[in-house]
Structures are given as structure tokens and as C-alpha cells.
C-alpha positions in Angstrom: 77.2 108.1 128.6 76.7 104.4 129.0 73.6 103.0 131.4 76.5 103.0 134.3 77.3 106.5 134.1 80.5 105.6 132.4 81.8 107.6 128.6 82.3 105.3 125.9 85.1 105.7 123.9 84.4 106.3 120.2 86.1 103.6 118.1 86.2 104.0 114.5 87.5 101.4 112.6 88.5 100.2 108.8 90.2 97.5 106.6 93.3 98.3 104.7 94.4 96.0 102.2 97.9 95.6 102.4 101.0 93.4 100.9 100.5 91.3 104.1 97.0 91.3 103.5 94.1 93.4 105.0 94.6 95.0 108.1 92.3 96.0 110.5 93.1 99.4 111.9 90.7 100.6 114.9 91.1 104.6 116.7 89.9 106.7 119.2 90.1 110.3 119.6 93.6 109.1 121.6 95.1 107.8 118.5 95.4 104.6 116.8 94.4 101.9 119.3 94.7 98.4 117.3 96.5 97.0 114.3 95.1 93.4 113.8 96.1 91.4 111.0 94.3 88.6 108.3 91.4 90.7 108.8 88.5 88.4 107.0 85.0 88.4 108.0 85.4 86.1 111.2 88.9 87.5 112.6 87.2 91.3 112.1 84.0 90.7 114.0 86.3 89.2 117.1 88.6 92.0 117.2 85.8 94.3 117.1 83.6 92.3 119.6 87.4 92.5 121.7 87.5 96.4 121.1 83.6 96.9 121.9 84.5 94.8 125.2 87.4 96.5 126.3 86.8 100.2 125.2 83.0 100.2 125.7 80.3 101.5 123.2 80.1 99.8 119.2 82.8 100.2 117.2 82.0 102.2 113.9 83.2 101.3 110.4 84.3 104.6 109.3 87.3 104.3 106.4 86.9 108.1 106.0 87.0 109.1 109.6 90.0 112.0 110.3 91.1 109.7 113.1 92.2 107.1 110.6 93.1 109.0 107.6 97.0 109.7 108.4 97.5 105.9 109.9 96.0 104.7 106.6 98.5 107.5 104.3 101.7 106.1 106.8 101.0 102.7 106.1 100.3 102.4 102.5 103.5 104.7 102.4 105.3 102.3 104.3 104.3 98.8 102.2 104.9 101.1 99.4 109.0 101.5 100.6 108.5 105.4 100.7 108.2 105.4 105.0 110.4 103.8 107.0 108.7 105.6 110.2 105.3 106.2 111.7 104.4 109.4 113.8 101.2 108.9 114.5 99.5 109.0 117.9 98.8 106.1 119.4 96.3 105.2 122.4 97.9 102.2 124.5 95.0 101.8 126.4 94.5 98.3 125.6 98.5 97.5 127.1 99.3 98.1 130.3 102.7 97.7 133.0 105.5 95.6 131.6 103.9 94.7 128.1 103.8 98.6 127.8 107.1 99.7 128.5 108.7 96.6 126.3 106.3 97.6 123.5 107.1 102.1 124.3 111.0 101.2 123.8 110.5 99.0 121.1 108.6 101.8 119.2 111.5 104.2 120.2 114.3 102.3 120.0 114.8 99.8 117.5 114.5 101.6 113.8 113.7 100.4 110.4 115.8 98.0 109.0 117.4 96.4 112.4 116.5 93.5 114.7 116.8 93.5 118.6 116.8 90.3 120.5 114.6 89.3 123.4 116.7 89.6 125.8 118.6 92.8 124.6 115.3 94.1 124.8 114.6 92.8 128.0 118.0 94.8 128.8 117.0 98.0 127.8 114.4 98.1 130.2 116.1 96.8 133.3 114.8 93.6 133.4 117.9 91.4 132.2 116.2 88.2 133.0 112.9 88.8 131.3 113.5 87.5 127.7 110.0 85.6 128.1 108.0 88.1 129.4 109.5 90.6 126.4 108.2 87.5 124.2 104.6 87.6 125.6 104.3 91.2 125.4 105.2 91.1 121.7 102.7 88.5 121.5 100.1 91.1 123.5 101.3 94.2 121.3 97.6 95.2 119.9 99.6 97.9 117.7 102.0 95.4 115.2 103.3 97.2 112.0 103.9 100.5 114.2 105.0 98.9 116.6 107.5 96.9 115.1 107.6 93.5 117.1 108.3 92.0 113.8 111.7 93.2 114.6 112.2 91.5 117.8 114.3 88.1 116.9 115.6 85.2 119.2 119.0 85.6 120.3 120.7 82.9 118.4 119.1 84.9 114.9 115.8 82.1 114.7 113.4 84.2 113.4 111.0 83.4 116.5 107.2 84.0 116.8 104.9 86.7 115.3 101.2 86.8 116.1 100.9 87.3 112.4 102.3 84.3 111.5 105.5 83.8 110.9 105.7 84.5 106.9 104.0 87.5 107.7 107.1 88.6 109.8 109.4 87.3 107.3 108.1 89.7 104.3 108.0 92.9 106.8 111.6 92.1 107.7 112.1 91.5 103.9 110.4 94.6 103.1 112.9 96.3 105.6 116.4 94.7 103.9 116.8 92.6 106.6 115.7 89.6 105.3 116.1 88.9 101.4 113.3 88.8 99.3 111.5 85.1 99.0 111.5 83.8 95.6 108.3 83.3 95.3 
């Protein structure tokens, strides 16, 4: 317990190095609870300061933690073109309303190797107008990679934004066939 009575949640936390470069992966005992990308020195120690904000207690560097080990087998199976799927569980405690339910049907609903637009995905969960709001939820998604928001594109097929930069979502959509390959 914390000094208000409160139980922190254990948070356990690596880098993976990855094609895209490392990735931070953070879990609790829920699941996997953050994917954050360009994980250098500076970029880790905010997303951990986030995590230690949000979730309470310090979050532990623990590459060998059971709570981390299958999430670090999917991905490097996925970069590696032998996964085209994670089943992992997942802790969206740090997403909540709207931003959740976009990010749930996205996980669900649009597969490896296809695109969905903004507003189709607005669609899908009965909000026809909210093309916007389905872009700032991608934006929010603390989960990228598994949950694909690299796959959500702009209606008149712009690539659109990616809080991992945009060449970032240009080689996952590469490394799904949707894109080709750069040159270099």
C-alpha cells in the first residue's frame, strides 16, 4: 500500500530493440499496459515518469519478468514476418470512453495487412461524424504495434499521422504488404 491507503500497481518494464527501433514495453499483472516508441534515454525516463504518475508506485526494469516475456516473443515474431497477430492481454487502464472503444475495434477489427479510414472507423462505432476524434484517440493509443493505429489511414489514401512518426508508420505498413518496401 501507498501512504494514502491506495495499492500500487506493479509495473515492470523493458526495451526491445526492434526494426523500428527500441521499444519501450511497460506491464502490470493486467497485461501489457504501454508500447512507446524511440525509446532513448530521455523519451524512457518520461514515459516511465508518465507510467509511475498514472499507475502509482516505481516502475521496475525487469526484461525477464513473466509479465513481459510473451509480448517480447509476439513482437520479435511479428518484425521478424512469422506473426501477423498478437493475443496477448492487455491492460487499458491508461485509455478510457471514446479513445477506448475506437482503439477495442481497431484491435478487433481491422487485420494485418489492411487499412481502415478515419471515418470508416468512426462508423463502426456509431459515431459517423467523429473522424477527428477517431484521429486523436489514435494519437492517445498508449498500446501502438498491438494496437495497430498504424493501420488507420485518411480517407482520400494520405498516409496521415502516427505518433511514431510518420516513416515509422510507413515501414509497419510496409512490413504488412500494404505499402512497398522503401528503397533505401
Amino acid at each position: 500500500m501507498d501512504s494514502h491507503g491506495q495499492y500500487e500497481q506493479r509495473v515492470v518494464w523493458a526495451v526491445v530493440g526492434t526494426d523500428i527501433g527500441p521499444l519501450l514495453l511497460a506491464a502490470t499483472r493486467e497485461g501489457l499496459v504501454n508500447v512507446v516508441f524511440h525509446a532513448t534515454d530521455a523519451v524512457r525516463d518520461r514515459a516511465l515518469e508518465r507510467l509511475a504518475s498514472r499507475l502509482g508506485g516505481e516502475p521496475v526494469e525487469e526484461p525477464g519478468s513473466p509479465l513481459l516475456a510473451e509480448a517480447i516473443r509476439q513482437l520479435k515474431a511479428y518484425f521478424a514476418g512469422e506473426r501477423q497477430g498478437f493475443e496477448l492481454p492487455l491492460d487499458w487502464s491508461l485509455i478510457s470512453g471514446f479513445n477506448r472503444e475506437v482503439l477495442r475495434e481497431l484491435a478487433g477489427g481491422v487485420p494485418y495487412g489492411s487499412v481502415v479510414g478515419y471515418g470508416d472507423l468512426a462508423r463502426r462505432v456509431g459515431q459517423p461524424g467523429a473522424a477527428q476524434a477517431v484521429g486523436m484517440a489514435m494519437g492517445a493509443n498508449p498500446l501502438p504495434v498491438v494496437v495497430p493505429c498504424h493501420r488507420v489511414v485518411e480517407s482520400d489514401g494520405g498516409i496521415g499521422g502516427f505518433g511514431g512518426g510518420v516513416e515509422t508508420k510507413r515501414r509497419l505498413l510496409a512490413l504488412e504488404g500494404v505499402l512497398p518496401e522503401p528503397l533505401f
